[in-house]
C-alpha positions in Angstrom: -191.7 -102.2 106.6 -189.4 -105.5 106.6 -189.9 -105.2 110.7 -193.6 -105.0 110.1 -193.6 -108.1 107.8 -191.7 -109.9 109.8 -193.8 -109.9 112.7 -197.0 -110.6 110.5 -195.4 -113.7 109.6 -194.0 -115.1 112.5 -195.2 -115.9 116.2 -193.3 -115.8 119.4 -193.5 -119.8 119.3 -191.9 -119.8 115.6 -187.8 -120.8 115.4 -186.7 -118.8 112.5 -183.3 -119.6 110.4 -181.5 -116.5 109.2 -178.9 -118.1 106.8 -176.4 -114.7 107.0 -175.8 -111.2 106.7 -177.9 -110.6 109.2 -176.5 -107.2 110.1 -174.3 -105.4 108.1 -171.2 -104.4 109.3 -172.6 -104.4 112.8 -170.7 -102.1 114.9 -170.4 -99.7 118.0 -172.1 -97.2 115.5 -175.1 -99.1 114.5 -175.2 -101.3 117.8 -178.1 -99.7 119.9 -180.0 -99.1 116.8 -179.4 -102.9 116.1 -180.5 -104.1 118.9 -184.0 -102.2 119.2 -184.8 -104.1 115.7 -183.7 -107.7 117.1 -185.6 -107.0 120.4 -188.7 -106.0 118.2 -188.3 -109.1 115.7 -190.9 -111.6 117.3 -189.8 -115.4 117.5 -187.1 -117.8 118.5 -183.7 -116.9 116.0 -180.8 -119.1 115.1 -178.4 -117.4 112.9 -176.3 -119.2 110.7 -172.9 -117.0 110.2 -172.6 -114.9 106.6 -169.4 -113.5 105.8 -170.7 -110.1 106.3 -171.9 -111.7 110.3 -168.8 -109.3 112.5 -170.2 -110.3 116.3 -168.7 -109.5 119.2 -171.1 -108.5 121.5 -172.3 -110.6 124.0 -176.0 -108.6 124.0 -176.5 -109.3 120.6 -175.2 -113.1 120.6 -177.7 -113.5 123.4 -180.6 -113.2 121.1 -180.1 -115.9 119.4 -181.0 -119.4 120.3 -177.6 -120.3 118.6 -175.2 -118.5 115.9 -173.4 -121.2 114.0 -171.6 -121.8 110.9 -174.2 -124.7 109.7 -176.9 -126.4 110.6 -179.3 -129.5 110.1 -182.5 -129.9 110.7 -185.8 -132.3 109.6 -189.2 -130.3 108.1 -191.7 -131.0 105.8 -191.6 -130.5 102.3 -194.5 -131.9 100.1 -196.5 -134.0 102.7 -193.0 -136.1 103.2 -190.1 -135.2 105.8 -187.0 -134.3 104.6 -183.5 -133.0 106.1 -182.7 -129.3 105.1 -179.5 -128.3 105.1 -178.8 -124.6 105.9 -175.4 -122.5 105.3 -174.3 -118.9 104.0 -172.9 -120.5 101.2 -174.4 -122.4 98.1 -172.6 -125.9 98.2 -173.7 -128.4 95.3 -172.9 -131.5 97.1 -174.0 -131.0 100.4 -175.1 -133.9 103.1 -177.8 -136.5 101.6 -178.4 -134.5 98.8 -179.1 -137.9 96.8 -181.1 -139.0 99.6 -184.6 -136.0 98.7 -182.7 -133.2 101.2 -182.8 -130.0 100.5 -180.6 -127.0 100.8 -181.1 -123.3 101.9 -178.6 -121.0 101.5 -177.9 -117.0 101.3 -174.8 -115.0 100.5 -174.8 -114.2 96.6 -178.3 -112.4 97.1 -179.7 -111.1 93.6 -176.2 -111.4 91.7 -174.4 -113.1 88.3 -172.7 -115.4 91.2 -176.5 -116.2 92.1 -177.4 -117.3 88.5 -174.2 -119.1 88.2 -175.6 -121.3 91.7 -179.0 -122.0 89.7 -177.0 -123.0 86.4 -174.9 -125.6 88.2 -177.7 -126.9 90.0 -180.4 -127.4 86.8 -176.9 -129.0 85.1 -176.3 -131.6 88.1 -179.8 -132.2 88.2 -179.9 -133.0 84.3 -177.0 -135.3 84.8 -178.5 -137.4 87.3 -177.0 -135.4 90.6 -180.0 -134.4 92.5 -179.8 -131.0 93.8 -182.6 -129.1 95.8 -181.0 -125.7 96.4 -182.8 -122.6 97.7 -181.2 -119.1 97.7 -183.5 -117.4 100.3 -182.1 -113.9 100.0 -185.5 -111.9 101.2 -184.7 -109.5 98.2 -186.1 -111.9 95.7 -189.8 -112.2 94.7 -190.1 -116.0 95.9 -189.5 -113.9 99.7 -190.9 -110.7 99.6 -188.7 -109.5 102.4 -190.6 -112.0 104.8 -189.8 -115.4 106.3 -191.7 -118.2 104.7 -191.7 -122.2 105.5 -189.5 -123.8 103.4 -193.0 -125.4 101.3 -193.6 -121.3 101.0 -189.7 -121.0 99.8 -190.1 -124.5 97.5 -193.5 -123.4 96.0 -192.4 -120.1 95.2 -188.9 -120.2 93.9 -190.5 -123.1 91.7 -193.0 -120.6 90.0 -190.8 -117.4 90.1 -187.9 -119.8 88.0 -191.0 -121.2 85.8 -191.7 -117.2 84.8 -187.6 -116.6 84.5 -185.6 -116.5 81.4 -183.4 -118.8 82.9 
């Protein structure tokens, strides 16, 4: 089903950024298995390395357009361009962030750690320390297990945390 969403949502032309965790505990085991899912997945992939990221085959690095630990790039949020940030990791003060960029981010999925990441960033923001962070973890609502554009990601983390307790 994720497979099947996946390639609803995304062309052959498309550059996707998978911020982690892409496969878990990839291995000699689950390798060929793997592999048939990556070959499958339609689009151009840049992975940026989760902690849960063991690679060390050279067929599956060469699906990727690049694997790297970070990674920078310019989109459009809002009708105006902005740089987004991508990492695993949640980082509060990342690069520009007083500047209208914008962070994505993975690793603490649906988790206390993951509420902790929203808390500090609704207390920077309230204190004048403009924060933009968006935990794209496809198990939450805002992704629905598919990849979105980061207005699809904006737009719906922005209602799913206007419905939240939080």
């Amino acid at each position: 089903d994720i497979l099947k969403r996946w390639n609803e949502n995304v062309t052959n032309a498309d550059h996707v950024y998978i911020c982690g965790d892409m496969i878990w505990k990839f291995n000699d085991n689950n390798k060929d298995e793997a592999m048939r899912i990556l070959k499958e997945m339609n689009g151009n992939l840049h992975l940026i390395l989760g902690n849960h990221d063991k690679i060390q085959s050279n067929v599956f690095k060469k699906r990727f357009e690049e694997i790297v630990n970070y990674k920078k790039v310019t989109d459009v949020l809002n009708g105006n361009q902005v740089q987004v940030i991508m990492s695993h990791y949640y980082m509060p003060f990342y690069e520009r962030h007083y500047h209208d960029s914008v962070l994505i981010h993975g690793h603490s999925h649906v988790t206390e750690e993951a509420k902790l990441e929203r808390q500090i960033s609704a207390y920077l923001n309230k204190h004048g320390f403009p924060v933009q962070a968006y935990n794209v973890g496809c198990m939450y609502p805002y992704m629905d297990y598919a990849p979105k554009t980061l207005q699809q990601i904006h737009d719906g983390y922005n209602l799913w945390i206007g419905d939240s307790d939080e």
